[in-house]
C-alpha positions as CSV (number, residue, x, y, z in Angstrom):
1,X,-125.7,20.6,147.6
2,X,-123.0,21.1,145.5
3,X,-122.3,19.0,141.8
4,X,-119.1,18.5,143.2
5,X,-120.3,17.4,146.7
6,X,-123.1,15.1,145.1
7,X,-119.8,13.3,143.1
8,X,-118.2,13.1,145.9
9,X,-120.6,11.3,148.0
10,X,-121.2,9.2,145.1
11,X,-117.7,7.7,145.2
12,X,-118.2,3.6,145.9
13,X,-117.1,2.9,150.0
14,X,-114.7,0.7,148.3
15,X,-112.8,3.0,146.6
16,X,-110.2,3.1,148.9
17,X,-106.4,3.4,150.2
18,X,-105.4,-0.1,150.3
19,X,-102.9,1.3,152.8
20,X,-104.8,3.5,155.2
21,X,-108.6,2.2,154.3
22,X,-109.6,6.0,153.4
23,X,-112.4,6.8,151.0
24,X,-110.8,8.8,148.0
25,X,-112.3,12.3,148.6
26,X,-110.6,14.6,145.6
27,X,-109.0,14.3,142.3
28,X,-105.5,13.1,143.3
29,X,-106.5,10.3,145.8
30,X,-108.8,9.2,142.6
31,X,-106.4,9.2,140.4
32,X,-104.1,7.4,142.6
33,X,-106.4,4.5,142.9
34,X,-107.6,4.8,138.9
35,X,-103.1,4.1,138.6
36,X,-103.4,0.7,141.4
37,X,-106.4,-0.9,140.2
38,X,-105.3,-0.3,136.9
39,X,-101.9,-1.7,137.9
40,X,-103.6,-4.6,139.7
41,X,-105.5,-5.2,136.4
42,X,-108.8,-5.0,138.4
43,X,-110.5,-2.8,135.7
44,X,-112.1,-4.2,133.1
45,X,-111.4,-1.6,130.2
46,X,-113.4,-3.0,127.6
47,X,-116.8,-2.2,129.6
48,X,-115.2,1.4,130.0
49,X,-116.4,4.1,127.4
50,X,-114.9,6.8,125.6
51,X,-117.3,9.9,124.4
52,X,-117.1,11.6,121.9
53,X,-117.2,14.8,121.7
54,X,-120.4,16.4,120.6
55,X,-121.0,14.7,124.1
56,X,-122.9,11.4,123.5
57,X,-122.5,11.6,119.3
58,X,-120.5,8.6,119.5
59,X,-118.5,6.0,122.1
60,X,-115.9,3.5,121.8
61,X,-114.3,0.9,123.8
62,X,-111.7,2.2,126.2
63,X,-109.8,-0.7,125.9
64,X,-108.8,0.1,122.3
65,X,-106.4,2.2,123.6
66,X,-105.6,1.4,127.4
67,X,-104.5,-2.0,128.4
68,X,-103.2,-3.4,132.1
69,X,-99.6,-3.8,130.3
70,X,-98.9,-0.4,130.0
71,X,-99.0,1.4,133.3
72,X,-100.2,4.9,134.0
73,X,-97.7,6.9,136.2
74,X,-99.3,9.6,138.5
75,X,-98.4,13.4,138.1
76,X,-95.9,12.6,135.2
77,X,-94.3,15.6,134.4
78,X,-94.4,17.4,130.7
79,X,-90.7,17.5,130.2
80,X,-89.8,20.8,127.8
81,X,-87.2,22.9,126.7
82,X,-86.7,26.6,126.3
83,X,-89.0,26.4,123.5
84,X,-91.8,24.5,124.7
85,X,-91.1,25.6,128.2
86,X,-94.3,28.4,128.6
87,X,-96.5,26.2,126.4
88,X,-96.5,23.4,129.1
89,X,-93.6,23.3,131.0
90,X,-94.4,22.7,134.7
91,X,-97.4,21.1,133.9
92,X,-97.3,17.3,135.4
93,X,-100.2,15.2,133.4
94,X,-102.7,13.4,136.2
95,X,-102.0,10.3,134.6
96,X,-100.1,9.1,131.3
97,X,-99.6,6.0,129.3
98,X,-97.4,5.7,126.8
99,X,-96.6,2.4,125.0
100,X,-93.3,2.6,122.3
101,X,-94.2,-0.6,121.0
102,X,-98.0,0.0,120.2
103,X,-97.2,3.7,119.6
104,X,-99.8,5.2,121.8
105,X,-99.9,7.9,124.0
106,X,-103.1,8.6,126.7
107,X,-103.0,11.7,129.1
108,X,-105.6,11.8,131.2
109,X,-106.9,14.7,133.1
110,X,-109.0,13.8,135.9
111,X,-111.7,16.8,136.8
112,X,-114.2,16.7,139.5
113,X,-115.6,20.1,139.8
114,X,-112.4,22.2,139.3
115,X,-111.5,24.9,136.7
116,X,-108.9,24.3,134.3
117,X,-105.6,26.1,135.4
118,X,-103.5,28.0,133.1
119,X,-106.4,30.8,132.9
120,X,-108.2,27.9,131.4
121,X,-105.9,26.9,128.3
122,X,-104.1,23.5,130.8
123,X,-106.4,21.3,128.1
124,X,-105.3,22.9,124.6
125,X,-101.4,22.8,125.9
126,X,-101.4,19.2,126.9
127,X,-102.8,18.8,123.7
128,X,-99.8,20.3,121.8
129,X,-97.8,18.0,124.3
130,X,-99.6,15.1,122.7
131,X,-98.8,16.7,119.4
132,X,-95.2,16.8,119.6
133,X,-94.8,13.7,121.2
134,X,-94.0,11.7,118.4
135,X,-96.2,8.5,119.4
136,X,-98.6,7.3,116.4
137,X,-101.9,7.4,118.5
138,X,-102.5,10.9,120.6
139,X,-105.2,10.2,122.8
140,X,-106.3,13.0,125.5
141,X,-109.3,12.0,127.7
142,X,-111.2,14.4,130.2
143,X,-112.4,12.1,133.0
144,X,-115.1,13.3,135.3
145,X,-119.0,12.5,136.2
146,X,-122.0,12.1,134.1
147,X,-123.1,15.0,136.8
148,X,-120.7,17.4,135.3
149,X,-120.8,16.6,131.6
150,X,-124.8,16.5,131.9
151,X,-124.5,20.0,132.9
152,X,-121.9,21.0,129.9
153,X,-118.6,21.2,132.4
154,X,-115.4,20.8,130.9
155,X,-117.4,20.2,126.9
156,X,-115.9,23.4,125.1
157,X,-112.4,23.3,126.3
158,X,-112.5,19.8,124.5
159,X,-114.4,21.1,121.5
160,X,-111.7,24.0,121.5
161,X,-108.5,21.2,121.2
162,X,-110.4,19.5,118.8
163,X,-111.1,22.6,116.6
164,X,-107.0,23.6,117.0
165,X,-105.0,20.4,117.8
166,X,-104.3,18.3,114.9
167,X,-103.9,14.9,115.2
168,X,-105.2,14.3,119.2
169,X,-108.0,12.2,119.6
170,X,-110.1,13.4,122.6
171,X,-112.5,11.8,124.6
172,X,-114.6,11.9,127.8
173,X,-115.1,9.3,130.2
174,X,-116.8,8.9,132.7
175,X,-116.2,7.9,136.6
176,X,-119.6,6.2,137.0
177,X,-118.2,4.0,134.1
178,X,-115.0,3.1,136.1
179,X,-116.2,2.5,139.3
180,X,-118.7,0.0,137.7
181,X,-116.0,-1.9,135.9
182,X,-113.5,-2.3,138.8
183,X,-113.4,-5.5,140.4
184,X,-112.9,-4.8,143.8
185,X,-110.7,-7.5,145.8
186,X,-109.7,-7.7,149.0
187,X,-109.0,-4.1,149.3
188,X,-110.9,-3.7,152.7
């Protein structure tokens, strides 16, 4: 069986469409419901961790830098320009906070199995869309499974921002982590 398929069946039977009642089954559905339970403020972010990266050299409480006042929207696009266009134009974030008032900025990128696109550079240019963004705190977070980061998925394109983005914090965390810290009410 498959890493990915193993995730996949992993996935709680309540993480669900609260319109249809289907079982998320890839990356977008997930995402989808991470955005409405966060929206519903049915996560509780301060038992959600953020890895550092060397994996597991250090963790700190998601909820220092995501809250249940500041929404994530879904598939936000990375507006550019003519200069910034081929760096990470058409390249829509799978979910991003931002916050004016507490100058914070969190993309996440939400992968299950799948290859970075962009002949594997997607993380280091949403990292330079952090970097230009003007907000304060630059936080970029690669959320996936314990089954994948156990395995070293996904660790050396994170290492590689780090190593040539200046100023973006990045982090791991975890979906295990998530589905244990969402209170799940009346969904089904």
């Amino acid at each position: 069986m498959t890493t990915k398929r193993k995730f996949i069946q992993s996935i709680p039977n309540e993480m669900v469409d609260p319109i249809t009642g289907l079982k998320a089954s890839n990356e977008t559905e997930l995402s989808s419901l991470l955005a409405y339970h966060h929206a519903n403020s049915s996560i509780d972010w301060g038992s959600v961790n953020l890895y550092s990266i060397p994996y597991l050299s250090d963790k700190l409480c998601s909820s220092e830098y995501i809250n249940c006042s500041t929404p994530f929207y879904c598939e936000y696009p990375l507006f550019s320009d003519s200069e910034t266009v081929d760096i990470w134009g058409q390249m829509p974030a799978d979910l991003l906070s931002f916050s004016k008032s507490e100058n914070t900025i969190v993309l996440i990128e939400n992968k299950i199995g799948s290859k970075f696109t962009s002949a594997g550079t997607q993380l280091i240019r949403q990292a330079k869309f952090l970097e230009k963004s003007g907000f304060k705190n630059k936080i970029l977070i690669v959320l996936t499974s314990e089954l994948f980061l156990s395995k070293g998925w996904y660790l050396s394109e994170m290492q590689n921002v780090i190593d040539n983005v200046e100023g973006v914090k990045v982090f791991a965390m975890k979906w295990e982590d998530i589905f244990n810290a969402i209170e799940y009410k009346g969904i089904n």
